[in-house]
Every structure is written in C-alpha cells, then in structure tokens.
N, C-alpha and C positions, 0 to 999 in steps of 0.2 A: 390548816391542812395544806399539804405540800399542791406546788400548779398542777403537776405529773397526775397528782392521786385523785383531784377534783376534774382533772380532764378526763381521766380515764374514767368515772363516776359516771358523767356524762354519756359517755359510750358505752359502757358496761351494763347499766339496768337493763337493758334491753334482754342480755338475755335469759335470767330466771325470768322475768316479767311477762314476757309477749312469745312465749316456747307453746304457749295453751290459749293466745287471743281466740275468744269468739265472739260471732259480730252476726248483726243482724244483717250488714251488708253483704253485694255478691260479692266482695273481693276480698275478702277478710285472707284469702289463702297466697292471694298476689302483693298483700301491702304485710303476711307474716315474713314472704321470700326477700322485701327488700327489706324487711327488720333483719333476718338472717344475714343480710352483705352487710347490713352496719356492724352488726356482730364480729362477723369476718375482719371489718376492719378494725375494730378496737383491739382485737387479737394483733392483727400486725401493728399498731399502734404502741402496745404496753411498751416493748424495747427501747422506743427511739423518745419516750416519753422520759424512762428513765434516764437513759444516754444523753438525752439534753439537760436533765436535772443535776446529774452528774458533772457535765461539762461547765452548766453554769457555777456550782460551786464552787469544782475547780478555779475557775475565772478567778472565781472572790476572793481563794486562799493563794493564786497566785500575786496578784493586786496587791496584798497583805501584806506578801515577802518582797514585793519590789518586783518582780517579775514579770516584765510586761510586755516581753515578746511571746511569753509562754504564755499569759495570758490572752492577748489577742487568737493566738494559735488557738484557745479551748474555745474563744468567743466565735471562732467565723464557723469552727466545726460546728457548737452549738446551733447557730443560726443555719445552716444545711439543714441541719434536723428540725428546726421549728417551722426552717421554711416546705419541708415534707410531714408533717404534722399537721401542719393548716390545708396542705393540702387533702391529707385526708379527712381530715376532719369536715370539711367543706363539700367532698363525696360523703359523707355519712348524713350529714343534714343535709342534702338533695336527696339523698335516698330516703330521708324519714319527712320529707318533705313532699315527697312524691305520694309517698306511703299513707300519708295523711290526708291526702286528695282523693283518692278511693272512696268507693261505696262500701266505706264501713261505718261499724257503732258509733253514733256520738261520744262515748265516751273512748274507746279505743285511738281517734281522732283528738278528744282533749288529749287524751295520754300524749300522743306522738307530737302534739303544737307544743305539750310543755316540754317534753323532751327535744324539741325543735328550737326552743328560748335558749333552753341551754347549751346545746352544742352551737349557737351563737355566740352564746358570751365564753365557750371555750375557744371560740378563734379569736375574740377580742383579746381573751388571756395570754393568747399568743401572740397575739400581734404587740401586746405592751414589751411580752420576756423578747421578742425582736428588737424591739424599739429600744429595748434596753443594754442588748448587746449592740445597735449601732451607736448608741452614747457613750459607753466605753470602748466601742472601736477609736472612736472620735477624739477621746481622752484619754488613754488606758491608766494614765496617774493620777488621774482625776485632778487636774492644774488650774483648768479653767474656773473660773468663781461660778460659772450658774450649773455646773456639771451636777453638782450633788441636788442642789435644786430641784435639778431637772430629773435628777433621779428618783428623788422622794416622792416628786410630782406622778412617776410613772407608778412605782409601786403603790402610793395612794390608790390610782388607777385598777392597778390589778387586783389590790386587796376590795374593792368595790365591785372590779368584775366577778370573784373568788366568791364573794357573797350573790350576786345574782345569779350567777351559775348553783349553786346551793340551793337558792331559793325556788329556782325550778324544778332543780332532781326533787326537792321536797311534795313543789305540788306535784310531780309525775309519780311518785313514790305514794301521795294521799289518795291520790287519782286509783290508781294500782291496788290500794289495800280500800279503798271504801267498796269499790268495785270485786272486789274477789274471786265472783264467781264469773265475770266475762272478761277477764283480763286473768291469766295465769301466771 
C-alpha cells in the first residue's frame, strides 16, 4: 500500500467510525468535536499527501533519466509538503490525544489510543520519506558507496513503519466492529 493511502487510513477512520460514538462518559460530545477537527484535517490533508507522492516519484523517474537538477527541484518541493504533513498530522494526534483523555467509554478511548498509535507511526512514515529526500538531496546521483545503503536502510524502515501503522488501524477497525453498538 502506497505511504499517501496508509496515512490518510490513519486519518480517515475517524470519520464513518466516531459520526455516532456513545459513551458512558460526560464528554463523549467534547472528545466527538475534536474527532470532527481530526476529520477536518484529513480532508485538508488528502491533496498534499498525494502532491508529495507524486513529487517523490517524480524524483525517482527523474534520477532514472539523469536529471538531477530537476530532480532535486521535485525533492525540496516534496519535503515542504512532508514537512506540512507532519505538521498536521501531529495536530491530529493532539486532538485524538486529547480526545482520549475525556470522560469517556473505555472502549471509545481504546478506539482513539489505537488510533493514537497510529497516527504516530504516520509521522514516523514521514519522517523516514523526509529523511529520504535529504539523502538524495545529498546525492542526487547516488555516487556515494553507502548512499543506496542508506537508502534501503530507510525504506526497510518505512516498510516496518507502513505495517505498524496497519496494524493499528486494524486494532481500531476490531475495536470499532466488535463494539458496534457504542461506537458508530
């Protein structure tokens, strides 16, 4: 699964999921409002998710052709965008982070910590596709001997973040359907 499609994953449950939370807690109606801003942000989120996934390809198929000033060009645009990605992302788990600290359901609150795991390992996910454009900013020909190395090493990385990210939305998705009837 593409990083763009598994970060947005992360963000996106929220809102079939938590449109109908009910809780035994008093706040169920103040920790649905900050599920609604994470909401909000996933929405402005999708574009710049794709626009970075685009750019990074770009990068690859420039690299390919030899192109390595145009490459760099897609690489710093890229990293703008990841670096305002993380940023929201990082608002969105404060908000479900908050959201969780309410006086709500127990299980409303596992919802939002697993959903909380995860939009953790989506800023790790990003922080690697950063890390990854300043390794080819660094080399854009990849000349250096440990460059690919150090490449493989990252995406290793991400492919391990991409599965713990996964493995969240799954518990928050089991969480969500074993619960049915107080969780919407």
């Amino acid at each position: 699964m593409k990083r763009a499609t598994l970060i947005l994953i992360s963000l996106m449950i929220f809102v079939p999921v938590m449109a109908g939370a009910a809780g035994c807690g008093q706040q169920t109606a103040e920790a649905n409002q900050l599920v609604d801003e994470v909401n909000q942000i996933a929405n402005d989120v999708a574009p710049k998710l794709d626009q970075a996934d685009k750019l990074l390809t770009q990068a690859t198929d420039q690299l390919s052709q030899g192109k390595t000033d145009e490459e760099k060009a897609s690489l710093i645009q890229a990293q703008t965008l990841i670096d305002e990605i993380m940023g929201d992302i990082s608002t969105a788990k404060s908000k479900t982070d908050q959201a969780a600290a309410l006086d709500i359901s127990d299980t409303y609150r596992q919802y939002l910590q697993a959903k909380g795991r995860a939009l953790d390992e989506a800023l790790g996910l990003n922080q690697t596709s950063k890390d990854i454009t300043v390794l080819l900013l660094a080399d854009p020909a990849m000349q250096q001997p440990d460059t690919l190395t150090k490449l493989n090493n990252l995406k290793t990385n991400g492919e391990a973040q991409a599965q713990r990210l996964k493995d969240a939305e799954d518990e928050a998705n089991g969480i969500a359907s074993t619960h049915a009837d107080e969780i919407k």
